[in-house]
C-alpha positions in Angstrom: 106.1 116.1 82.1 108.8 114.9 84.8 108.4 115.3 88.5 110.7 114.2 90.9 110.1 113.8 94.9 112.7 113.9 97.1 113.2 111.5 100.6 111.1 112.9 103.2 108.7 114.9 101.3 105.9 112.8 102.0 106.1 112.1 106.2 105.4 108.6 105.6 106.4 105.7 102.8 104.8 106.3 99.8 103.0 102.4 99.6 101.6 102.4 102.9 100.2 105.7 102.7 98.8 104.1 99.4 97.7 101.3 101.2 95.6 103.4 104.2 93.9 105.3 101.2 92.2 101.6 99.9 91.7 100.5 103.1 89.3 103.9 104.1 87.9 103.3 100.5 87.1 100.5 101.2 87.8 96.7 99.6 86.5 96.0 96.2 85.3 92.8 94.9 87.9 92.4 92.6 91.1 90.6 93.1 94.3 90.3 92.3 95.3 89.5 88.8 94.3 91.2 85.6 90.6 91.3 86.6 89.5 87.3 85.2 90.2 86.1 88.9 87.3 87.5 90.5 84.9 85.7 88.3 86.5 82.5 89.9 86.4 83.2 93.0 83.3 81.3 93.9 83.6 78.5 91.7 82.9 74.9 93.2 84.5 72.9 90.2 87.3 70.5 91.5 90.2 71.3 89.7 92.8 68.8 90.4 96.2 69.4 92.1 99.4 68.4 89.3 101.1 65.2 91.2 104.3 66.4 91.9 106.1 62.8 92.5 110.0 63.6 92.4 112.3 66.6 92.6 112.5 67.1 88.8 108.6 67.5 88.5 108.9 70.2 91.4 111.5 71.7 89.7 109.4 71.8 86.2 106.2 72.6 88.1 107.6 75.8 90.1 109.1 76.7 86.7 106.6 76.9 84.8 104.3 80.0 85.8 104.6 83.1 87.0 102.7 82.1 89.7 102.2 78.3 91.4 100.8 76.8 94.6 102.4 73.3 96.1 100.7 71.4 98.9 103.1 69.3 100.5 101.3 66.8 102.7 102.2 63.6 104.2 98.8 62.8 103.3 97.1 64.0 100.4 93.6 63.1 102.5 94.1 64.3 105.4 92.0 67.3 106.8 95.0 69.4 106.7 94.8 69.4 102.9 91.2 69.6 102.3 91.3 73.8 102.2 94.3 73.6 99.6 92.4 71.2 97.7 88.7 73.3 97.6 90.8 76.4 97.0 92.6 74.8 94.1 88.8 75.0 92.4 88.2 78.3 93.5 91.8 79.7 91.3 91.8 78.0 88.3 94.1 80.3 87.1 96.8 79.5 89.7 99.2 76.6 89.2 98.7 73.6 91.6 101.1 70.9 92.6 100.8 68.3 95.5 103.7 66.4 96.7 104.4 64.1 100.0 107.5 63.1 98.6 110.5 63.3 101.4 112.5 64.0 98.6 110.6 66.8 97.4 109.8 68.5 101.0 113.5 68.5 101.9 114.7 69.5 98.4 112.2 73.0 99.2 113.3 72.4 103.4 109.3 72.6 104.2 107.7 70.5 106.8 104.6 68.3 105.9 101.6 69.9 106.1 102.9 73.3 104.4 101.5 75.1 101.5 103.8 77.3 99.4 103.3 79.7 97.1 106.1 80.5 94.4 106.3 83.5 92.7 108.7 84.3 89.4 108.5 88.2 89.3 110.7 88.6 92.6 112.1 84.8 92.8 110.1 84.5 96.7 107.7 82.4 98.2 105.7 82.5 101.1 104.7 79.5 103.4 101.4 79.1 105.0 101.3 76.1 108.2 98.3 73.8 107.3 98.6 72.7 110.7 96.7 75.8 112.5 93.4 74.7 112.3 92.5 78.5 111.9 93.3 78.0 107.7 90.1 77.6 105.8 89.3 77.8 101.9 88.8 81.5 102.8 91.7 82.3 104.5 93.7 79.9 101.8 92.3 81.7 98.9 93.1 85.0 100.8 96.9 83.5 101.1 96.9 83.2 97.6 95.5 86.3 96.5 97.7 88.6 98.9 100.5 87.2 97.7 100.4 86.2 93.5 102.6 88.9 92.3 103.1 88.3 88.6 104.9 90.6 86.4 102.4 93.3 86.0 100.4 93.3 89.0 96.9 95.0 89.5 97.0 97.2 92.5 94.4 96.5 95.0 93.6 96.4 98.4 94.2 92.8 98.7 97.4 93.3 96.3 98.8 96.2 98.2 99.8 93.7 101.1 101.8 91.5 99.3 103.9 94.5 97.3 104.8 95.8 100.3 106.2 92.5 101.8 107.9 92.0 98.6 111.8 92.2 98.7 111.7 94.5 95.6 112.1 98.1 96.7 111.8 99.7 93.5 108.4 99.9 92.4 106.4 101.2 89.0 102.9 102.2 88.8 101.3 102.7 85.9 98.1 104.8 86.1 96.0 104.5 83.4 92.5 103.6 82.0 91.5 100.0 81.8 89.0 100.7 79.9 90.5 102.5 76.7 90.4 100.9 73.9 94.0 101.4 73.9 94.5 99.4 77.0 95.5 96.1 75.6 98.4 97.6 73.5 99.4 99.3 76.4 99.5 96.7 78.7 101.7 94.3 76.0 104.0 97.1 75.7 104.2 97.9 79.9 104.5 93.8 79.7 107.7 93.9 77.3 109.2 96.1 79.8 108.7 94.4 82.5 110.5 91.6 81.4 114.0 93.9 81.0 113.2 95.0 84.8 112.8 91.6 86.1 114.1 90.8 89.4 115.4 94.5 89.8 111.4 96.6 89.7 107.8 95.6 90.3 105.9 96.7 87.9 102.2 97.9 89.1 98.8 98.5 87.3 96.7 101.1 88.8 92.9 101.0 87.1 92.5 105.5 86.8 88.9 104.2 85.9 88.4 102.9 89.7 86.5 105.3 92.2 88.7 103.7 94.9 91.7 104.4 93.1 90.7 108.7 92.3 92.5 109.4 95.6 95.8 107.3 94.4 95.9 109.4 91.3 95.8 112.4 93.3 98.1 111.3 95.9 100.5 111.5 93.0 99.7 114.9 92.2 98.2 114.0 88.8 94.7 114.7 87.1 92.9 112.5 84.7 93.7 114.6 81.7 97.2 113.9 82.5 97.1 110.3 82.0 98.7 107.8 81.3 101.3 108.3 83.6 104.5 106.3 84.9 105.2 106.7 88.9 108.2 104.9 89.8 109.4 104.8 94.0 112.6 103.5 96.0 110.6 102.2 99.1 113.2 102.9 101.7 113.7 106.4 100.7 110.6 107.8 99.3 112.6 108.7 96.3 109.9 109.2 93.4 109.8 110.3 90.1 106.7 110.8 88.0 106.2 111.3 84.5 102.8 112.0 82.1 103.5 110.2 79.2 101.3 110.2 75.5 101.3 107.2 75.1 103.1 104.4 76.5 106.1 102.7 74.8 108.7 100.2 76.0 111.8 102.6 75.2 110.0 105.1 77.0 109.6 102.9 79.9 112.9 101.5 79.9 114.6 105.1 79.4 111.9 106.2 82.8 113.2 103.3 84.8 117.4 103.4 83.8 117.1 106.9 84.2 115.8 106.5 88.0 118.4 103.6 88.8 121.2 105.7 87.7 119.9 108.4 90.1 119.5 106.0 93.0 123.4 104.9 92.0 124.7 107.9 91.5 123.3 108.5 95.2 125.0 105.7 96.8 128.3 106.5 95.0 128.7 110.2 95.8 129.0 109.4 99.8 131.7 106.5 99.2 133.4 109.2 96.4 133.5 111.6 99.6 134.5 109.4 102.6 137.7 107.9 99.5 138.6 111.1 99.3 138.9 112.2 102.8 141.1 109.1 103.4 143.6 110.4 100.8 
């Protein structure tokens, strides 16, 4: 079953509106990721920082994840860079690099004392100033967090931020069980098509399973017998289509999203077609 939306239907954009229905929900204690973050989150082993010493090891460092954290300090002791380094044990998971390299800060045109988060899924970053003395593991860990978008991304409270601050307007949920045994191949399937969408659509996993996700389900006018489902959005708009699928596949997925992007095209194109052929 397909279901479009049209612009204006819904009185406000669709991902804040999602993000107001966590926040009265309420935050979980999960984080972002695919679930295995939150059982770091209060770990107290030191994981060392990767020395980033020139330009080339920046380069192969930020490269080399989805998702990595640099530190660039003029000194590695100072107490500017003790939160970056107690976080680094905290997110195991996460990538980290430490540089006070000239070459390296101007190659990235950061000042000292700046950490920087680099994400692959929607080529960005996002600085954080060490120097406000405000920034403590928390807050760094809550940087982090906000902002790790990878190429499936687990929709949460904390998530929710970050995905709307992304430059990516074209967003995917899919809504579906985590706990199915058929989870796994879905999610190496939603994967695969992720990667054809890369750079172009954000690609979202909403947990139907959740209590404080029953009110995103519904907010897409969809029942639990109904899922899976694929949601797909155009942020500036409110353009939406959704569709119940049987199960999910990554033709299916990649038929969903093409057929959406030749809707939003065919939307730009039919206002220049008119205004060409007024001129003539």
């Amino acid at each position: 079953m397909t279901r479009r939306g049209q612009a204006g239907t819904m009185g406000t954009s669709i991902f804040p509106c999602l993000f107001i229905i966590l926040l009265t929900r309420g935050f979980p204690a999960r984080c972002a990721g695919d679930g295995s973050s939150a059982s770091h989150s209060t770990a107290s082993t030191a994981e060392k920082p990767i020395l980033l010493n020139n330009v080339e090891d920046a380069e192969a460092f930020i490269g080399g994840a989805e998702v990595v954290v640099a530190g660039f300090f003029q000194e590695p002791d100072s107490s500017e860079a003790s939160p970056f380094l107690l976080a680094a044990g905290r997110i195991p998971e996460v990538p980290f690099g430490l540089s006070s390299s000239p070459a390296v800060l101007s190659r990235y045109g950061v000042a000292a004392n700046t950490v920087t988060l680099f994400r692959r899924v929607d080529n960005d970053r996002r600085d954080l100033d060490m120097n406000n003395k405000d920034v403590d593991v928390e807050k760094m860990t809550r940087f982090i967090r906000m902002n790790e978008l990878r190429l499936v991304t687990e929709y949460n409270p904390v998530t929710a931020i970050g995905v709307m601050q992304s430059s990516l307007q074209l967003h995917l949920l899919l809504i579906t069980d985590k706990m199915s045994p058929k989870h796994p191949e879905r999610m190496r399937r939603y994967r695969a098509a992720a990667e054809l969408f890369k750079g172009k659509i954000l690609f979202i996993l909403v947990d139907s399973n959740l209590k404080s996700n029953e009110r995103v389900v519904s907010f897409f006018k969809l029942k639990k017998s109904q899922l899976p489902a694929l949601a797909i959005f155009h942020t500036p708009d409110e353009e939406q289509n959704v569709l119940t699928v049987d199960e999910v596949s990554v033709k299916g997925v990649q038929d969903f999203c093409n057929n959406f992007l030749q809707r939003m095209q065919k939307k730009v194109d039919e206002p220049e077609k008119a205004a060409l052929n007024e001129e003539l």
